[in-house]
N, C-alpha and C positions, 0 to 999 in steps of 0.2 A: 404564536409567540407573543408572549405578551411587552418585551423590551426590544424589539425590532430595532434593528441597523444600528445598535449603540453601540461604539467605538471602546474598543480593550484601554482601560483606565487603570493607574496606580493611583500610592501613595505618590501625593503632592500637586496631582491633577487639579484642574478645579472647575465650574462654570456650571452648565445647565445639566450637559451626564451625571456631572457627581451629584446634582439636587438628585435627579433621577434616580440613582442609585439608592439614597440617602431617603427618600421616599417609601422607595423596596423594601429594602432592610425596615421601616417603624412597620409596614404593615403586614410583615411575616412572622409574628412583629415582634420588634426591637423598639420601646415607643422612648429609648435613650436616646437613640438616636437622632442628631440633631439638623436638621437640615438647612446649612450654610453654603456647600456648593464649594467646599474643601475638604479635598481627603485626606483628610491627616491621622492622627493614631488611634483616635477613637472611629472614626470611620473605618481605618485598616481591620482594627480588633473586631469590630462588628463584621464586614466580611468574611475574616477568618472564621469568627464562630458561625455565621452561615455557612460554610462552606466545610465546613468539618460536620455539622448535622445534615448537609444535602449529598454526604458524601462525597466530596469535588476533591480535586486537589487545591488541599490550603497553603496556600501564596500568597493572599491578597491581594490578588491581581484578579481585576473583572473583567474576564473574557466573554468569548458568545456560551461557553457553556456556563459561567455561571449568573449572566445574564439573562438566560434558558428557565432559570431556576428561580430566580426571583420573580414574587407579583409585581403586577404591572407597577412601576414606577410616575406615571404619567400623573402630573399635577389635577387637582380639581378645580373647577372652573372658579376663577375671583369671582366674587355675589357683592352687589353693591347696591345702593338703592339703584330703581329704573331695570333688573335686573329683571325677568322674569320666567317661567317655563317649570318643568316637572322638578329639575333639581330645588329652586325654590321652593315648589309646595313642600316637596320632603323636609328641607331645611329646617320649614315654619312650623310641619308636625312636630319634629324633634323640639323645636326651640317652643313648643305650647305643651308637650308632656313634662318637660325638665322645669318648668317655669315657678310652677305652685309649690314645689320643695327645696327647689336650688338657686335661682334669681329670680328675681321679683318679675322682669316684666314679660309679659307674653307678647307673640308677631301679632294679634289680630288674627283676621279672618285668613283662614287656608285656601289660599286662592290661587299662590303662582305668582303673586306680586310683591317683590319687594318694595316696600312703600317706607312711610316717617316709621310704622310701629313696628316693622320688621327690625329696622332699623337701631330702631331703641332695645328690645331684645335682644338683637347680636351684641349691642352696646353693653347690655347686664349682662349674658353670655362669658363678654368676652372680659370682662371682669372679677367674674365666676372664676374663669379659666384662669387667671394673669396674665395673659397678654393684653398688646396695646387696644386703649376703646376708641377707635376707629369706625365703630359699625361697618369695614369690609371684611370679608369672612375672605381671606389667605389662605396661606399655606399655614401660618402660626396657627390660628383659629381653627381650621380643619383639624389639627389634630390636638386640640383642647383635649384631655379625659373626662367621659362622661362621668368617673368612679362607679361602671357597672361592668364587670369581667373584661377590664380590659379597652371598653369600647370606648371608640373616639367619634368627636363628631363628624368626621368621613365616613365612619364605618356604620355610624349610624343613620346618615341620609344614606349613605347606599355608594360602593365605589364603583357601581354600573356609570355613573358619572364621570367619572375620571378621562381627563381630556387625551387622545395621544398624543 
């Protein structure tokens, strides 16, 4: 199961389930969806419409079956300089393909190291995207659009990453 032990949530909920939930929902995907960690009407409405294509009963109430139903919601890891490991090398593949046509600057060497030039690429990145330039790659930043079918940059490093 990929949203284990998540507790039955409504409208008006709020805290880390609803990000979880609000996670689920962009990568089913719904990329409207806003992930604030409040369930309100536009999170209801996105439920329901999950839940009327997965067949469920639409309520909008997220029980364990439609909790069942949803991909995994589990955040992906914050990447900050000093960060390193597979999910960075992917990061810095993505952030050296997209570089030459979409922001100017590329991570340097694909090594697994987030260093100064990773750093500064997440920074044009994240720029690229509109969110804040911070050089750490979030939850906002994870789901930057690539403008390629859809694809975001979690789904483009890979959400074999995705923390539980």
């Amino acid at each position: 199961m990929a949203n284990p032990g998540q507790p039955t949530i409504a409208p008006g909920a709020n805290g880390e389930p609803v990000r979880r939930l609000q996670r689920a929902l962009r990568r089913q995907p719904d990329p409207e969806v806003i992930v604030d960690g409040v369930f309100g009407a536009k999170t209801e409405a996105a439920v329901k419409d999950f839940q009327q294509g997965a067949g469920l009963t639409v309520d909008g109430v997220v029980g364990p079956q439609t909790w069942a139903a949803l991909p995994d919601g589990g955040p992906m890891p914050t990447l900050q300089e000093g960060a390193t490991g597979d999910v960075v090398k992917h990061l810095q593949q993505v952030l050296a393909n997209g570089a030459p046509g979409e922001w100017s600057t590329g991570p340097g060497a694909i090594d697994g190291q987030f260093g100064p030039l990773t750093k500064a690429s997440v920074k044009s990145f994240q720029t690229f995207g509109g969110v804040p330039t911070d050089g750490v790659v979030g939850d906002e930043t994870w789901f930057v659009s690539l403008h390629a079918a859809g694809a975001t940059l979690e789904s483009a490093v890979g959400l074999q990453f995705v923390v539980g």
